[in-house]
C-alpha positions, 0 to 999 in steps of 0.5 A: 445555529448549534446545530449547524456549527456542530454538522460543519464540524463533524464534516470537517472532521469525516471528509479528510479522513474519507479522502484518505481511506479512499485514497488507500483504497485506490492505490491497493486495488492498482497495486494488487491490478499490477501484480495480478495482470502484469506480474502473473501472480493470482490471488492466492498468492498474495497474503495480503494488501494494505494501503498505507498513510503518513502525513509528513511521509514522502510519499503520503501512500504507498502499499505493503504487500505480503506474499503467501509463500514469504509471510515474513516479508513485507514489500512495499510498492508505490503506485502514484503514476499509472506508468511508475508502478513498482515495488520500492524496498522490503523488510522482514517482519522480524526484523532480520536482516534479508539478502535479495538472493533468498527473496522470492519476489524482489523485483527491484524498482527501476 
């Protein structure tokens, strides 16, 4: 009986956190989709790509982006709905403040 209240525990403990992992694993690849296919970038481009989490965030998900030739810059994207892809805001890295003119990819959402 021990044996069976400690696999229930164990499960209820690795299938939130792989519903999550997976989740972040989703939303990177349609991000990077999205760039790559409909904003012509290549992978070089991109520095990296990393899915996002929070439990009391709205949304839960979302994507940071960091562009090879901007490395101090992250942009942040959204891709909840197939149609409603789209890059949300951005920050430095440093925290300085950042002007949208001297961004090399800010495309605003909307």
């Amino acid at each position: 009986m021990k044996k069976f209240i400690i696999i229930g525990l164990v499960i209820l403990l690795f299938v939130p956190f792989y519903i999550v992992q997976t989740k972040k694993r989703l939303y990177e690849n349609k991000i990077e989709h999205f760039l790559t296919d409909e904003m012509s970038y290549v992978k070089e481009d991109i520095q990296s790509i990393e899915g996002k989490w929070h439990l009391a965030g709205l949304p839960k998900y979302w994507v940071n982006v960091i562009f090879s030739d901007e490395p101090n810059v992250v942009y942040i994207y959204f891709a909840h709905y197939q149609e409603k892809i789209g890059q949300y805001e951005y920050h430095s890295i440093d925290s300085t403040i950042l002007s949208t003119d001297k961004l090399k990819h800010y495309e605003p959402y909307g």
